[in-house]
N, C-alpha and C positions, 0 to 999 in steps of 0.2 A: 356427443357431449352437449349438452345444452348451454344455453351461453346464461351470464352472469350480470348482474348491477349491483348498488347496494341497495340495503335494505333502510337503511338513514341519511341524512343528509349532513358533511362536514368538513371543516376548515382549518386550512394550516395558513401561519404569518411570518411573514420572514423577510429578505433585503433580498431583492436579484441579483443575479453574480455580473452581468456586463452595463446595465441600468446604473443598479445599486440602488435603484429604487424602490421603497417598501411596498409589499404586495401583501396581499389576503387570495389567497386562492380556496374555494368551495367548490367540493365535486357533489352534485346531486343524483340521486337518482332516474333513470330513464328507463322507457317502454324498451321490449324486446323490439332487434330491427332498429332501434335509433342510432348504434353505433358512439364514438365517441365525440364530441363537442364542445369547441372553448368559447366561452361569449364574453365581449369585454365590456363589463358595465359602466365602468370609468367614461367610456366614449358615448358623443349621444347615437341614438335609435338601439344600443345595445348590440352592436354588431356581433353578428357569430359566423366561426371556421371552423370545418369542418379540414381535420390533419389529411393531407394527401399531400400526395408526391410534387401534384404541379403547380401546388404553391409554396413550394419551398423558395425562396428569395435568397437567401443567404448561409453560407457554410463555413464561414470560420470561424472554428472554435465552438460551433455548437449550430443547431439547425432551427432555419427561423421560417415560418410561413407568414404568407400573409393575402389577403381577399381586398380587394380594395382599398381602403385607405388603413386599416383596422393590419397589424401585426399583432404573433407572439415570438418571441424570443425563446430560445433554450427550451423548447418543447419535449425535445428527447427524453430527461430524468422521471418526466410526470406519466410519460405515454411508456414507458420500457417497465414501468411502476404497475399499471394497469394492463401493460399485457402480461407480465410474469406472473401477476394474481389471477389473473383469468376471467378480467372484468372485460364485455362485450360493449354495453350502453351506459354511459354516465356524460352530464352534463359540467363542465370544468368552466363555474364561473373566477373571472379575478377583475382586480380593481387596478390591474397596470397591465404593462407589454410582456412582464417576461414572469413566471413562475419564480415564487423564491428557492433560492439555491440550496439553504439547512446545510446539512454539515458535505455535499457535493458527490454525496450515493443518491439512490435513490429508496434506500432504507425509510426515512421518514417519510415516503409516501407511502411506502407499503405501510406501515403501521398508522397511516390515517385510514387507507382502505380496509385493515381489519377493525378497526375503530366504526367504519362504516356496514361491518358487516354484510360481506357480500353472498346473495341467496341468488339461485337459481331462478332461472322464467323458462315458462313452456316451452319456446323453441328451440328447434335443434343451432349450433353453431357449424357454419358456413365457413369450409377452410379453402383456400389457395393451396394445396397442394401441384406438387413444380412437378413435369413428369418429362424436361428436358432440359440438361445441364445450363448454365448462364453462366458466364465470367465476365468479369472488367477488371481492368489498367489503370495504376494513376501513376506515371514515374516507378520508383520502387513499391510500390502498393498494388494489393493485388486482390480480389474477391472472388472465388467459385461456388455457387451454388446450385448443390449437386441436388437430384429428387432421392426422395427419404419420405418417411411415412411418419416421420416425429420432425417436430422443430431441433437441430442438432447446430451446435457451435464449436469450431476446432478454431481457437484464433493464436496466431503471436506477435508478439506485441515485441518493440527495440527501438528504438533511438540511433540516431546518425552515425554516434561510434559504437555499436556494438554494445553498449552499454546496457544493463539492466533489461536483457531481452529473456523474452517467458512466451512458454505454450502451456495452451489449456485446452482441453475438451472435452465441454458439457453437453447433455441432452437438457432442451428446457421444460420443466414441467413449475406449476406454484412452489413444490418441496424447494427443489435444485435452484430457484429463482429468491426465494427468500432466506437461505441459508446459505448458498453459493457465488452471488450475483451482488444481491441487492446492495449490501454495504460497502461494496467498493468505491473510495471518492475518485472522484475527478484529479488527475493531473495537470503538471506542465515541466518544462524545460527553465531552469533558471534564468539564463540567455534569452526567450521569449517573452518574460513579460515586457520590458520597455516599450517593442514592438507593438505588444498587445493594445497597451494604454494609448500608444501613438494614436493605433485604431481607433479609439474610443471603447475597450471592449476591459473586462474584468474590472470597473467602476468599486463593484462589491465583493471585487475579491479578496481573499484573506488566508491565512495559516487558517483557519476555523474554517474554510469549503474546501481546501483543495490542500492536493502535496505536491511540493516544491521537488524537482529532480535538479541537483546542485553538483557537476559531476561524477562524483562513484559514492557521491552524500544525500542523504535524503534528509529534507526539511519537513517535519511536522509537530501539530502540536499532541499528538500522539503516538504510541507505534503505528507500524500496519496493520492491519484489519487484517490481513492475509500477505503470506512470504510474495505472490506472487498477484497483488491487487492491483495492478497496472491493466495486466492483460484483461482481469476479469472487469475491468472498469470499462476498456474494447468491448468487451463480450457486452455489458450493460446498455452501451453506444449503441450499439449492431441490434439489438432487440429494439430501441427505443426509436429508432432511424425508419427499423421495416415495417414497424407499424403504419409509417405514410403509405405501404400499399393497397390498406383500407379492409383487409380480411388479414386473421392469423396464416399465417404461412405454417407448411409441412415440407422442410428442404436441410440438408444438411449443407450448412455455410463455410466453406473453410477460408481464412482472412490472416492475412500476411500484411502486417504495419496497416493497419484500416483508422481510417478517418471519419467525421461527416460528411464529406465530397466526398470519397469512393462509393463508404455506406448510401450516398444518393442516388449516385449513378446505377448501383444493383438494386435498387429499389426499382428506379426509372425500369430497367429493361424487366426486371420482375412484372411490373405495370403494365408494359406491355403486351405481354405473352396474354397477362389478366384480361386484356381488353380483348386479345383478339380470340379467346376462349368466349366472353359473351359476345361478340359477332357470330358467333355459332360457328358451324363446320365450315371450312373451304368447302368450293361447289368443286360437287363431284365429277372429276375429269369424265369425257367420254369413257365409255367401256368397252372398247374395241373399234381399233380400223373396218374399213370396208375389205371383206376376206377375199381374194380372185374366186373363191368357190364359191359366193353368194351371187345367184343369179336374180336375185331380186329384192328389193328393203319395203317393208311396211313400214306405218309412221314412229315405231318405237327406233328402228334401226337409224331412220333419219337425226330424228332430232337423240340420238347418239352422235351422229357423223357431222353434221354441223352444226354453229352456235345459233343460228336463230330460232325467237319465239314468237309468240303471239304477240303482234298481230301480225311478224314478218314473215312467216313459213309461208312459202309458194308449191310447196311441193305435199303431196297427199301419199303417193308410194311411186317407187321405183320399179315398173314394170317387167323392164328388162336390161341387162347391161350384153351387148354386144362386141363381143372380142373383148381388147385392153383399152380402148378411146371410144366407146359407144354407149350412152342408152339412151332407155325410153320411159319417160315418167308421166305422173298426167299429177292433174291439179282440179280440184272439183268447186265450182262457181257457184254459191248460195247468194243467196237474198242476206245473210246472217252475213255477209261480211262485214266490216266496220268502215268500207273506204265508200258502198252503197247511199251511206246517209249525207255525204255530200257530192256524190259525184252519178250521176246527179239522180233527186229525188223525184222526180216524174218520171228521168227517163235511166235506168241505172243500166251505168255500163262502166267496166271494169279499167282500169286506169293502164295506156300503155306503158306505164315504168313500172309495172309492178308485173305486166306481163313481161316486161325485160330483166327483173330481177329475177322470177321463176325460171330464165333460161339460165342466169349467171348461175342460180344456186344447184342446179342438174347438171352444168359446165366443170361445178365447183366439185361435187361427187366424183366426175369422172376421176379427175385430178389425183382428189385424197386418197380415191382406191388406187391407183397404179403406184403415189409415194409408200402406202399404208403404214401414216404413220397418226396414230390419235393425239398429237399435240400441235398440229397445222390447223391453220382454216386458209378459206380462199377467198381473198380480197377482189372484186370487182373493179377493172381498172379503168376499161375502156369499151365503147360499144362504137363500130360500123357497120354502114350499109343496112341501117336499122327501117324498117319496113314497117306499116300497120295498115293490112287489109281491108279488115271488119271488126266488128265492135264484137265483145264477148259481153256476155247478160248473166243475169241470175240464171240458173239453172244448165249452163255450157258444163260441159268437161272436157281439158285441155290435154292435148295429149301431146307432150316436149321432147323433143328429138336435141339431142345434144352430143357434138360428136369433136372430140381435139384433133386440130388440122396439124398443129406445130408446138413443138417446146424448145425451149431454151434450158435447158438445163432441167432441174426438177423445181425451177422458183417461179419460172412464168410458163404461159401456154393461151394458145390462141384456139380458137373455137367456132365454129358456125352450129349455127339455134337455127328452128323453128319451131311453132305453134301451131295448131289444128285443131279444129272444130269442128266434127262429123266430115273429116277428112279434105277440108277444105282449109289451106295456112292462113291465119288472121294475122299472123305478126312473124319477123324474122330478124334475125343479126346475125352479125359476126363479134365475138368477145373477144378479151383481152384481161385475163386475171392472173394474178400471183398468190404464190402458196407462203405464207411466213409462218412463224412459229407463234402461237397461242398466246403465250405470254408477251408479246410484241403487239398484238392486235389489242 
């Protein structure tokens, strides 16, 4: 599906529902790729927020973001407005904090977006498709979002006594969003306004944005829009909330008493999952232990069996393993090494810690073959009775004898090393390394 803008550029005016301050809001046009955008002209340099999860600052009673000094207020009605139409890129200027309220659906934004005529642009649209379950908790509220190949909403919606409680279950598309969704207003609880105002919040509230719930009485200045407009005004919430994930989503949501604090917190872990999808793959575990039947590793087998890389690998192959506690490896000495260019440059010769690391990480092998297990590594813990003969140069090849004298269990093990150079030892120890598990390392 290709993603969407309008084709014009247009404006609605109206009072904010917790402000009460008179606003002008223009959504203009934008490039494919720009996504959505509210800029507040009213402030100087013309500050702009781009809707995400982590700046959401506040959730009662409606979701506020904010980037610095620059807030909006009640963001959800205008952004649940533009995702249900299927608008990708539009830029949302306004001349206050908060979007005006209208009659507390989000109906009159849809019908400025057809006003605006939304066309098509070249590119494809980029979906968040969930391809493992997510739940959260709030008290008695509760969100799961299951993977599904469509945006799906099964919500219900009740109040503390049991009162006026309703299920619904929509798939969302523009149809089902404009005739099923959009014109559900905003609620509240009789009992909560006082509260509210305490807060500072519903400044521009009124009979003409919202409906009053008054016991087993409904206050408005009209019927309902729908027998059951409560829940689908949740269902409105919940579209207009997940938009701070920053991509449409492809997940069936099912919502039990949902808010805007729960609606955040399943955003947040939505977020999450998003981020670590562009961090790319987890790195790929090793592909197999060291087998007792493998009498020898070249360098693929290796850097399978232990975590180091370039420029730590000391080991080149694994010659030979002897018995269960034995082998023999070597290690081949170029001019290309990287530790040559300081050590030293007239006269290069190779560093004894790093010819005592090549014993630890041959010590280390023995180890990981006899536990075989590919989620260990071998930590180097201690060196005695460390020795250094002769100097190794460009052009040596080391041939490493490493053999486990003692264990402790399967976590530690003791070791004697040596080195040789056309069969004469440059260098020698005794180690002392432990085995932990990967994820601890």
């Amino acid at each position: 599906m290709k993603q969407r803008t309008l084709a014009r550029e247009v404006s609605i005016t109206g009072n904010a529902l917790h402000t009460g301050e008179a606003v002008t809001l223009t959504m203009k046009p934008a490039p494919a790729d720009h996504g959505i955008l509210f800029r507040r002209t009213d402030l100087p340099g013309r500050p702009e927020l781009r809707p995400r999860i982590d700046q959401v600052t506040d959730l009662v009673r409606a979701t506020t973001i904010q980037s610095g000094h620059a807030k909006i207020h009640t963001v959800e009605h205008v952004l649940s407005a533009l995702h249900g139409c299927g608008i990708d890129n539009v830029v949302l200027e306004m001349d206050a904090s908060e979007p005006p309220i209208l009659d507390g659906s989000a109906k009159p934004y849809v019908n400025l977006i057809l006003q605006g005529e939304p066309v098509e642009q070249a590119k494809e649209r980029e979906y968040f498709t969930l391809d493992a379950p997510v739940s959260v908790t709030r008290g008695d509220s509760s969100i799961i979002a299951l993977p599904c190949d469509e945006l799906k909403i099964s919500c219900t919606s009740a109040d503390d006594r049991g009162i006026h409680t309703q299920h619904l279950s929509l798939t969302i598309d523009p149809d089902v969003y404009m005739t099923q969704v959009a014109a559900a207003r905003t609620f509240t609880i009789y009992e909560d306004i006082e509260e509210l105002l305490k807060l500072g919040k519903i400044k521009g509230g009124s009979l003409d944005c919202a409906v009053v719930i008054r016991g087993d009485k409904i206050i408005s200045k009209e019927p309902l829009r729908f027998k059951d407009e409560f829940v689908r005004h949740k269902i409105l919430d919940i579209i207009g909330d997940v938009v701070l994930l920053g991509l449409p989503l492809k997940a069936h949501i099912v919502a039990t008493r949902p808010g805007h604090a729960i609606n955040a917190e399943l955003t947040k872990a939505l977020y999450a999952q998003l981020e670590e999808r562009r961090k790319g793959p987890k790195k790929k575990p090793r592909s197999s232990a060291v087998l007792p039947t493998e009498t020898s590793l070249d360098i693929r087998r290796i850097l399978e069996t232990i975590p180091h890389r370039y420029p730590f690998v000391m080991l080149d192959r694994i010659v030979e393993f002897i018995g269960q506690d034995e082998l023999v490896a070597i290690k081949n000495v170029t001019i290309n090494e990287p530790y040559f260019t300081g050590h030293f440059p007239a006269n290069p010769v190779m560093p004894g810690v790093l010819q005592l690391e090549a014993m630890a990480q041959a010590a280390g092998i023995v180890m990981l073959r006899r536990s075989g297990n590919t989620s260990k590594t071998a930590f180097f813990m201690s060196a005695d009775k460390v020795k250094f003969r002769k100097p190794v140069r460009p052009g040596d090849q080391i041939i490493i004898n490493a053999k486990i004298t003692k264990y402790r269990g399967d976590k530690l093990a003791a070791a004697e090393c040596h080195c040789t150079v056309d069969g004469q030892v440059v260098s020698s120890a005794e180690l002392m390394f432990a085995v932990v598990d990967e994820a601890d390392a």
